[in-house]
C-alpha positions in Angstrom: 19.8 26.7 -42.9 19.9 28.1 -46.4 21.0 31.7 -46.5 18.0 34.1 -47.8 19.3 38.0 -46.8 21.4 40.0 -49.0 24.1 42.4 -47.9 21.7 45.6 -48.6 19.2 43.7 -46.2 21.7 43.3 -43.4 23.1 46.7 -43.6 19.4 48.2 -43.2 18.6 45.9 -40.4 21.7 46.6 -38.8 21.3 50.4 -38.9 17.8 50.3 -37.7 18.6 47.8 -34.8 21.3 50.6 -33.9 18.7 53.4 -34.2 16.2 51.9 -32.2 18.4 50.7 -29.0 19.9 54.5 -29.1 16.1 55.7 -29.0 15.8 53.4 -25.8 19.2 54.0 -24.3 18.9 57.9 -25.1 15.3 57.5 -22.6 13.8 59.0 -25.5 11.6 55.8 -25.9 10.3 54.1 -22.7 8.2 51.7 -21.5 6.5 48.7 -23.2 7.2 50.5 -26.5 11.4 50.9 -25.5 11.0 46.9 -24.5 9.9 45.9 -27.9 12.4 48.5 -29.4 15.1 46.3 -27.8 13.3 42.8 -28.6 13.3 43.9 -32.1 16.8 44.9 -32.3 18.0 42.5 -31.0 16.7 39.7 -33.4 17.4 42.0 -36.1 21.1 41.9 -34.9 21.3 38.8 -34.6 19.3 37.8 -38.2 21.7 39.9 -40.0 24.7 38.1 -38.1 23.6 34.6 -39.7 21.8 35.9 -42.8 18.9 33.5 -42.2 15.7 35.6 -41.5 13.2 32.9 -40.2 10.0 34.9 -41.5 11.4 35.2 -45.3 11.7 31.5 -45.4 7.5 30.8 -44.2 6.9 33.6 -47.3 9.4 32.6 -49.7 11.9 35.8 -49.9 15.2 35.6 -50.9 17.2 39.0 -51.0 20.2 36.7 -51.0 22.4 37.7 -54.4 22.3 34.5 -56.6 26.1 32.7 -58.1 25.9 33.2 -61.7 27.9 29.1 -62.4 30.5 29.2 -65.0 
């Protein structure tokens, strides 16, 4: 798979992912609404681990930075 998310992008996603599972872990969020919190996170963790983000690729998105060749 081709690499489509930038450094910027994986930071934010990271940070959010750590957000939302502290809004679930904290009880502040519960429920169905905590269970998607954690669903989310978790593929945000683990997009941002590979840089490949499966929905940029069906709409064409590429926050990836692009090699300037020599």
């Amino acid at each position: 798979m081709k690499k489509n998310m930038g450094n910027t992008d994986k930071a934010i996603r990271l940070v959010l992912a750590v957000v939302m599972l502290a809004l679930y872990f904290t009880e502040t969020v519960t429920g169905t609404l905590g269970y998607v919190l954690v669903a989310a996170s978790v593929v945000f963790i683990l997009t941002s681990l590979v840089s490949v983000c499966p929905l940029y690729s069906l709409i064409g998105i590429n926050t990836c930075a692009v090699k300037k060749s020599a």
